[in-house]
C-alpha positions in Angstrom: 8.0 8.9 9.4 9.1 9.5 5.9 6.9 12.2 3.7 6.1 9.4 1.3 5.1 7.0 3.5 2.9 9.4 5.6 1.3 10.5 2.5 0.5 7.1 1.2 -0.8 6.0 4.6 -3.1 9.0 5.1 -4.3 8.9 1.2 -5.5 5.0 1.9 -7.1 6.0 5.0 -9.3 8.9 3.5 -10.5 6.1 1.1 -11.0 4.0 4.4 -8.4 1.3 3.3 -8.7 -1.7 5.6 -5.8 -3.6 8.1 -2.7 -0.5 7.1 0.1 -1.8 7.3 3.8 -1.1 6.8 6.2 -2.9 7.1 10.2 -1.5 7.4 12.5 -3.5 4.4 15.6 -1.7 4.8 17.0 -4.4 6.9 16.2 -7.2 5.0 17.9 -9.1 2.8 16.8 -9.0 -0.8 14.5 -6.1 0.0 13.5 -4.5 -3.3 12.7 -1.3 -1.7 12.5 0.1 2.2 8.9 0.0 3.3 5.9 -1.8 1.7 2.5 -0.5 3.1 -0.1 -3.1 3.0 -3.9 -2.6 2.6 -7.4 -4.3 2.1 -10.6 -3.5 0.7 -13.8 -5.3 0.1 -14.7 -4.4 -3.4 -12.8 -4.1 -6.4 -14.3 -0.5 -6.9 -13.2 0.3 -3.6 -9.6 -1.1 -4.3 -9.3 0.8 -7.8 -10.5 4.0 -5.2 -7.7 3.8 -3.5 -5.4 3.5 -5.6 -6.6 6.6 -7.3 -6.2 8.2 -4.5 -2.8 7.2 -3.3 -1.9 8.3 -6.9 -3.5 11.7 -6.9 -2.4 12.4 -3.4 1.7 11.9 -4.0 1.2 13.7 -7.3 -0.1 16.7 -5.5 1.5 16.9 -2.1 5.2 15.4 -3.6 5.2 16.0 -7.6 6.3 12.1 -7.8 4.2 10.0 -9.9 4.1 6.6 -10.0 6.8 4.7 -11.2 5.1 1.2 -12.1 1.6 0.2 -11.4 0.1 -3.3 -11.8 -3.8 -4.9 -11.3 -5.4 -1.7 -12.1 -7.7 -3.7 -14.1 -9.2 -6.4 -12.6 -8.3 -4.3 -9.0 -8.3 -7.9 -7.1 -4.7 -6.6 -6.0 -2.7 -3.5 -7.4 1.0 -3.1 -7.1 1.9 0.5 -6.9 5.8 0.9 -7.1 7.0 4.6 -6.2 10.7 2.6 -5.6 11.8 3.2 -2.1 7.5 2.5 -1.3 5.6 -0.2 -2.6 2.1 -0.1 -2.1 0.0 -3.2 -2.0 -4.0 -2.4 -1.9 -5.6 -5.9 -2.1 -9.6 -7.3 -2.2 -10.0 -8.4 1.0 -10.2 -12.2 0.1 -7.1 -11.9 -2.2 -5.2 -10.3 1.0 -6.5 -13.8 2.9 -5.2 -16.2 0.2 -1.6 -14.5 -0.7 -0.7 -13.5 3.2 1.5 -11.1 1.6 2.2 -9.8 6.0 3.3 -12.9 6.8 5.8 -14.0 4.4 7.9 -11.0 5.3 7.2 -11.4 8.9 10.6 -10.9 9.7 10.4 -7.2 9.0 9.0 -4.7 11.5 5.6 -4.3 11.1 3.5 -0.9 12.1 -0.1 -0.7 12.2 -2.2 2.4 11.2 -5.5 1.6 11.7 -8.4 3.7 10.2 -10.2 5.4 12.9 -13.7 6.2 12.3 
């Protein structure tokens, strides 16, 4: 698995991110970048937690910051662009309405579950 990726998936799991998910672009068509990693949470605080921590995590295990973030303030869903990752952390019922997963369902999807 790519360093980035790892490091984003393991950052939303020590803020016990919800339903990981990521899901390979870089055989799609129109793909704006090669892997978007998918998340839920069920508060906003929790949400704006995680992305924190993604962000503090890549900063200090890679020295890349952020390139673009988005819905840091109202955290119902925040965009975090690091170009070849995007990160989408949602609140849980936002996740629900904008099914995000399945309208690039064609891409290969890979679960990573938080384990208690």
């Amino acid at each position: 698995m790519d360093k980035l990726l790892e490091t984003v998936i393991e950052a939303i799991k020590d803020k016990k991110g919800k339903n990981i998910v990521s899901l390979d672009m870089s055989g799609m068509d129109g793909a704006i970048c090669s892997h978007f990693v998918i998340c839920n949470a069920d508060s906003t605080t929790q949400v704006g937690a995680i992305a924190a921590g993604v962000e503090e995590a890549v900063e200090k295990g890679m020295g890349q910051r952020v390139w673009r973030i988005d819905g840091a303030a109202n955290a119902l869903w925040i965009a975090m662009d690091y170009l070849d990752v995007v990160v989408h952390i949602f609140q849980t019922e936002m996740r629900d309405y904008y099914k995000l997963d399945e309208l690039w369902a064609d891409a290969p999807a890979t679960r990573h579950d938080y384990q208690e």
